[in-house]
C-alpha positions as CSV (number, residue, x, y, z in Angstrom):
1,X,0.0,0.0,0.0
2,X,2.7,2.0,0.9
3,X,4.1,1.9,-2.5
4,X,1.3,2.6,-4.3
5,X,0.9,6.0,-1.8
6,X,4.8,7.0,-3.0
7,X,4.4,6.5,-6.4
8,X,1.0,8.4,-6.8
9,X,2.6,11.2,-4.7
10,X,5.4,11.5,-7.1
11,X,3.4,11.1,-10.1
12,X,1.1,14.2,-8.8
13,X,3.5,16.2,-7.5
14,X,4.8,16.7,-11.3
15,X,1.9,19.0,-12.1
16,X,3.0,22.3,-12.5
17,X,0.1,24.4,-11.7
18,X,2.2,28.0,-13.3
19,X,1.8,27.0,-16.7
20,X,-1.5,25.2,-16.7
21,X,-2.8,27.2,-19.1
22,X,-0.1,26.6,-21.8
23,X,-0.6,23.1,-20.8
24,X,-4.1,22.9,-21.6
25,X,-3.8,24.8,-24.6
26,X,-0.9,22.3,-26.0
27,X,-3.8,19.4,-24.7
28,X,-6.6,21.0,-27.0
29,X,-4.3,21.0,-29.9
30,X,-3.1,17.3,-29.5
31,X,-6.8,16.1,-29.1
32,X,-7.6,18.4,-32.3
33,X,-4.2,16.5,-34.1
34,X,-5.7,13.4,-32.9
35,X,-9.3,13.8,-34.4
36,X,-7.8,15.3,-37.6
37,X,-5.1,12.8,-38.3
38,X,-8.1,10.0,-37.9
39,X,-10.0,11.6,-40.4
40,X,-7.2,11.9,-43.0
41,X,-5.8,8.3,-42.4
42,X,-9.4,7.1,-42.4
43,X,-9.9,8.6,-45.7
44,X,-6.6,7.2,-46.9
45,X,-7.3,3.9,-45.9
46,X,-10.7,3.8,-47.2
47,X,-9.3,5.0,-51.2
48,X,-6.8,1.9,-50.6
49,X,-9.1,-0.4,-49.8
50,X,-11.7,0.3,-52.6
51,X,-9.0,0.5,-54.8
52,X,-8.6,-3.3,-53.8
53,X,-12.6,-3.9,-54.8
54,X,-12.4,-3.3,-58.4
55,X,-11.9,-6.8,-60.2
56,X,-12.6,-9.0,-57.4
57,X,-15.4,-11.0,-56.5
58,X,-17.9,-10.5,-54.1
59,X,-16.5,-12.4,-51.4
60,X,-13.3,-11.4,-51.6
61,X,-15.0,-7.6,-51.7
62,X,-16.5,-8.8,-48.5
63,X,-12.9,-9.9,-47.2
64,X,-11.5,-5.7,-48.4
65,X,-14.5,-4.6,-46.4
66,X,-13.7,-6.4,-42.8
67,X,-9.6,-5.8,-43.3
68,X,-11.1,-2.1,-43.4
69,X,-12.7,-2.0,-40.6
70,X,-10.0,-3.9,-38.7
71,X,-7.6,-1.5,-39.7
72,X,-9.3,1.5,-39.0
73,X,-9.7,0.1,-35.4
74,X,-6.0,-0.3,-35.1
75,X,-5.4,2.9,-36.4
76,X,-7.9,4.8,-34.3
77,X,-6.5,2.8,-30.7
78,X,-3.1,3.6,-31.7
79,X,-3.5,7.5,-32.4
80,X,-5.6,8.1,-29.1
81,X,-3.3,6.2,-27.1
82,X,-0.5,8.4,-28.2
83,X,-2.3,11.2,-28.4
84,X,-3.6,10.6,-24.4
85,X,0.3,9.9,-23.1
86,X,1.4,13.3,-24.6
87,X,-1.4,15.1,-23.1
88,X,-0.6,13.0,-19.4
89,X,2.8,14.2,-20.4
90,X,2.2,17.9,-20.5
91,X,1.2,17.7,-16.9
92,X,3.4,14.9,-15.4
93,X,6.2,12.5,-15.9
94,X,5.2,10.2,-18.1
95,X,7.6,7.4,-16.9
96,X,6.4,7.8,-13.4
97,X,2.8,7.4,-14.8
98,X,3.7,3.7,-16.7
99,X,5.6,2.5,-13.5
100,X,2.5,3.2,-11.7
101,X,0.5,1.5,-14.4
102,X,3.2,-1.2,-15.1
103,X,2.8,-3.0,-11.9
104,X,-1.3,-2.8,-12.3
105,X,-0.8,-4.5,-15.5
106,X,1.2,-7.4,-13.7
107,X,-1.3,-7.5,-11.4
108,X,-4.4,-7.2,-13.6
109,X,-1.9,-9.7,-16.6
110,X,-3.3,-13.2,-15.9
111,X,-7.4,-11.9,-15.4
112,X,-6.8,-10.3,-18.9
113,X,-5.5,-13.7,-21.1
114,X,-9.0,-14.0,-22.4
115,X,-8.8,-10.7,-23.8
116,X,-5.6,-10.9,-25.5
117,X,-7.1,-14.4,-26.6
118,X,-9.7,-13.2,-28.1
119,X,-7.6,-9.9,-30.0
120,X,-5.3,-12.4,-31.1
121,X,-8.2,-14.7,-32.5
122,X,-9.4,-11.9,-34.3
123,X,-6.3,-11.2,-36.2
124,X,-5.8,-14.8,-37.2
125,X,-9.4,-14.7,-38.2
126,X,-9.3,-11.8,-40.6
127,X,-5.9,-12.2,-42.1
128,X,-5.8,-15.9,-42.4
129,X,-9.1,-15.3,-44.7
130,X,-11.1,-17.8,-42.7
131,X,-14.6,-16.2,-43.0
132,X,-15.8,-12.7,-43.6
133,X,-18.5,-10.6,-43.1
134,X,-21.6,-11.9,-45.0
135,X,-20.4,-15.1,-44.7
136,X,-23.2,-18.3,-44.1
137,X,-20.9,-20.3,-41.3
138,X,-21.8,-23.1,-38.9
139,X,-19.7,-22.9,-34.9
140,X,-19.6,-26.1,-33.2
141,X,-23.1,-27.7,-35.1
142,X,-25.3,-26.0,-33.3
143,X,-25.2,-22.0,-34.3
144,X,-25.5,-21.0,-37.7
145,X,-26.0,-17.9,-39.8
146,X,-24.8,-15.0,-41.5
147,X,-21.4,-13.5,-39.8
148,X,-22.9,-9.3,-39.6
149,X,-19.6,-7.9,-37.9
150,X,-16.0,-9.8,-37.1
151,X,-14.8,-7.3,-34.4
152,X,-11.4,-7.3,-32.6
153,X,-13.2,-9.4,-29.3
154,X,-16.1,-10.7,-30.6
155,X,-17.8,-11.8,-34.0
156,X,-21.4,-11.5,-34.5
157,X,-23.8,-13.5,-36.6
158,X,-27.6,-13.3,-37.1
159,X,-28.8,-16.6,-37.0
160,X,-32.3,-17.8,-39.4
161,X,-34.6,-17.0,-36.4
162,X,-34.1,-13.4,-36.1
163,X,-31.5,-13.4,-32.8
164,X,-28.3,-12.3,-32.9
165,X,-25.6,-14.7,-31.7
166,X,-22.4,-13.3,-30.0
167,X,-19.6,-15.4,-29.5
168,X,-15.6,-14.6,-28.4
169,X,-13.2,-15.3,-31.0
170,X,-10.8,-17.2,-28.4
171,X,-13.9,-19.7,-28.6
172,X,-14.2,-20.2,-31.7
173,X,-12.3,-23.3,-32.7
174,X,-14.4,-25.4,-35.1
175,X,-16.7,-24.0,-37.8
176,X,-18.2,-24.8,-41.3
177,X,-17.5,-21.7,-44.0
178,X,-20.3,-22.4,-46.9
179,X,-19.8,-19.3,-48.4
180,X,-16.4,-20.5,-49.6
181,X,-16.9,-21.8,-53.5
182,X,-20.1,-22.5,-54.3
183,X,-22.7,-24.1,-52.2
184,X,-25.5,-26.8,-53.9
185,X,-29.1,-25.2,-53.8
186,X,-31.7,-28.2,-54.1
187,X,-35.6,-29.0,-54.5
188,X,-36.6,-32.5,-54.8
189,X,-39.7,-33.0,-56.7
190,X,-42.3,-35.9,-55.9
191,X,-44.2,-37.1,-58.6
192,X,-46.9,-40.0,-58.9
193,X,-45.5,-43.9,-59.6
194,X,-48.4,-43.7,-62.4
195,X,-46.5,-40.6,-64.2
196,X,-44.3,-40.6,-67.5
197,X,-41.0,-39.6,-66.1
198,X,-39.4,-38.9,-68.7
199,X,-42.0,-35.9,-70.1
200,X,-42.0,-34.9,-66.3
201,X,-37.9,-34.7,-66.6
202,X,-38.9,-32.8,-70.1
203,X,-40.9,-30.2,-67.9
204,X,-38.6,-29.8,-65.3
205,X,-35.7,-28.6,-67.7
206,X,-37.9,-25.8,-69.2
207,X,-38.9,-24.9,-66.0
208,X,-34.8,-24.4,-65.2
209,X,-34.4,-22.8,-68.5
210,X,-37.0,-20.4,-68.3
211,X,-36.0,-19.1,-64.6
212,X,-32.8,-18.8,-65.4
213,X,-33.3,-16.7,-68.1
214,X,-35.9,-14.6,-65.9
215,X,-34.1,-15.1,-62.9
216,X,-30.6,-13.6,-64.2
217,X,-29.7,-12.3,-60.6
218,X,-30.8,-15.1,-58.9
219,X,-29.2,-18.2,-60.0
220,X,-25.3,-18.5,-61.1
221,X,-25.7,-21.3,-63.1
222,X,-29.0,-22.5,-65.0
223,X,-30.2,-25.5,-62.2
224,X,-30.2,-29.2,-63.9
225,X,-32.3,-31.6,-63.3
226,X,-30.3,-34.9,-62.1
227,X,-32.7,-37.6,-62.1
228,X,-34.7,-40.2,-59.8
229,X,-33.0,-39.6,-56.6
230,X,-35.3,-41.5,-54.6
231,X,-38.6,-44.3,-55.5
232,X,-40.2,-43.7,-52.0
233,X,-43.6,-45.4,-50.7
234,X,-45.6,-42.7,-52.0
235,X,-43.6,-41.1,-54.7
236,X,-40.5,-40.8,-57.1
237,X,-38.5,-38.3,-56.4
238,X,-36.8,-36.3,-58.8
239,X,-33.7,-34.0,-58.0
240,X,-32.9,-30.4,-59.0
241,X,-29.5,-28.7,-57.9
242,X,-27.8,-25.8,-59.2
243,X,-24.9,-24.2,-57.6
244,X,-25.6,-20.4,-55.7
245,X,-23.6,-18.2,-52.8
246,X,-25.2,-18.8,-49.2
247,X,-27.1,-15.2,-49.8
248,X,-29.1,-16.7,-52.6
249,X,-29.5,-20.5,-52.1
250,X,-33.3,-20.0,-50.0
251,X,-34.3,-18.0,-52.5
252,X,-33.4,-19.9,-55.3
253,X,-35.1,-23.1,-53.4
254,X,-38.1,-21.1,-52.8
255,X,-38.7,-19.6,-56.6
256,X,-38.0,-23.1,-58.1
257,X,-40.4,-25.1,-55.8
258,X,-43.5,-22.0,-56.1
259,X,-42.6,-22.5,-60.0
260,X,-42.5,-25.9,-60.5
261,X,-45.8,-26.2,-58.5
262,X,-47.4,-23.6,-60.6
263,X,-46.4,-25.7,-63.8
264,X,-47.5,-29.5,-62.8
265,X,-50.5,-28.5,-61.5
266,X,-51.0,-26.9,-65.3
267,X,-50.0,-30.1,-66.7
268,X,-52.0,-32.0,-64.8
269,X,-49.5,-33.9,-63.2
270,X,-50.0,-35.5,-59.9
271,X,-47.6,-34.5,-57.0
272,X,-48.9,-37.1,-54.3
273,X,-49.6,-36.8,-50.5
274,X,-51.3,-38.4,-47.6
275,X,-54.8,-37.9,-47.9
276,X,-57.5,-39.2,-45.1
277,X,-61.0,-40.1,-45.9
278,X,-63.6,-40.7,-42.7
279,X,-66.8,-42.5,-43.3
280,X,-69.7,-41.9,-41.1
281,X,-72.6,-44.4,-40.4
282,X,-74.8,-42.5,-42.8
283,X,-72.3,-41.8,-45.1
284,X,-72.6,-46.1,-45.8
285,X,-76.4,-45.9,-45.6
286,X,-76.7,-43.5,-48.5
287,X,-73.8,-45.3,-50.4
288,X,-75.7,-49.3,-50.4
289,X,-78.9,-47.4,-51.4
């Protein structure tokens, strides 16, 4: 204790109250400085970076957009920290202040290894390319969604039922990247065992033709019908995959299946389900007369 009274005595006995004013002064320009240099480094960094976007594609301009943000949040903790030791330094001695603070950091060192974890995690995260911000990714089976924000702690992703799942990068050890390549989008079609399957295969393609020539944003590739995947108990099941990027693949699901409903039930094709029939006592009266 006794320490910690001596050095905060000789830290504060450093303030020299004659030229406050000249100090505060000096203080007002640093902080101006600090706020100013941000701005112009900002505006540098952000030029580099889109520089960067032209050409690539749109993950990889996803990839520009996080190492952007990461370094801007480098950039900004390194200025202020500077910019707060000079201004600490126009009213005391500076080396005085960090002994001070030195031994707090010791003692503060081992509650603090998640955090330097979790910084560190962030760095191998962005640089080693292993997701990025738009990104459909599955942590440890059970979480899964689109990454909104990789931040130097924590990475956030906003999972299919609306919440928003937080997790520490320390913790993040295994996950599944589908928005790396290509990822299957698929609708399997059930049809009758009484139906021609080759005019319903016949169908199917001009269905796939005709959205992907209406459907130019939507799907990369024009989907292909593979074949019988599947001769069930009530059906045969035919098999449709194209490949999309995680953003598109529900939609692409969802515009094939309303279409290809829309088009059988035109053709008169049968798509079969369970159907129940109850027969009542009168019901069999009127049916043996």
């Amino acid at each position: 204790m006794g320490y910690w009274i001596d050095n905060y005595q000789k830290v504060t006995s450093q303030i020299n109250v004659g030229n406050l004013l000249e100090e505060i002064l000096i203080s007002l320009l640093v902080l101006v400085a600090a706020i100013v240099s941000i701005k112009i480094i900002f505006g540098i960094v952000n030029r580099v970076f889109d520089s960067l976007k032209s050409g690539i594609d749109v993950r990889e301009s996803r990839r520009v957009v996080t190492l952007n943000h990461v370094t801007k949040t480098v950039v900004r903790a390194s200025i202020w920290t500077v910019a707060i030791l000079i201004i600490l330094g126009q009213f005391m001695d500076v080396s005085s202040l960090l002994a001070v603070a030195g031994v707090g950091t010791l003692a503060i060192g081992f509650g603090a290894q998640g955090i330097v974890e979790d910084v560190m995690s962030g760095f191998v995260i962005v640089f080693e390319n292993q997701f990025c911000v738009g990104d459909y990714i599955i942590i440890d089976e059970n979480h899964y969604g689109i990454v909104e924000a990789i931040g130097m702690r924590t990475t956030n992703i906003r999972e299919f039922d609306g919440g928003l799942f937080i997790i520490h990068n320390g913790k993040i050890d295994r996950l599944k990247n589908y928005s790396k390549g290509h990822i299957k989008a698929t609708v399997n079609v059930g049809i009758s065992y009484e139906e021609d399957i080759s005019k319903v295969t016949d169908i199917l393609n001009d269905i796939c033709r005709e959205l992907f020539e209406s459907h130019e944003e939507l799907f990369k590739t024009c989907p292909e019908v593979i074949g019988v995947t599947d001769m069930g108990p009530l059906a045969v099941n035919i098999r449709i995959s194209c490949d999309e990027d995680a953003a598109s693949k529900f939609k692409a699901e969802t515009v094939l299946r309303q279409r290809i409903k829309e088009v059988l039930h035109e053709k008169g094709i049968e798509i079969p389900y369970n159907k129940s029939f109850i027969y009542t006592g009168e019901s069999d009266k009127k049916a043996q007369r």
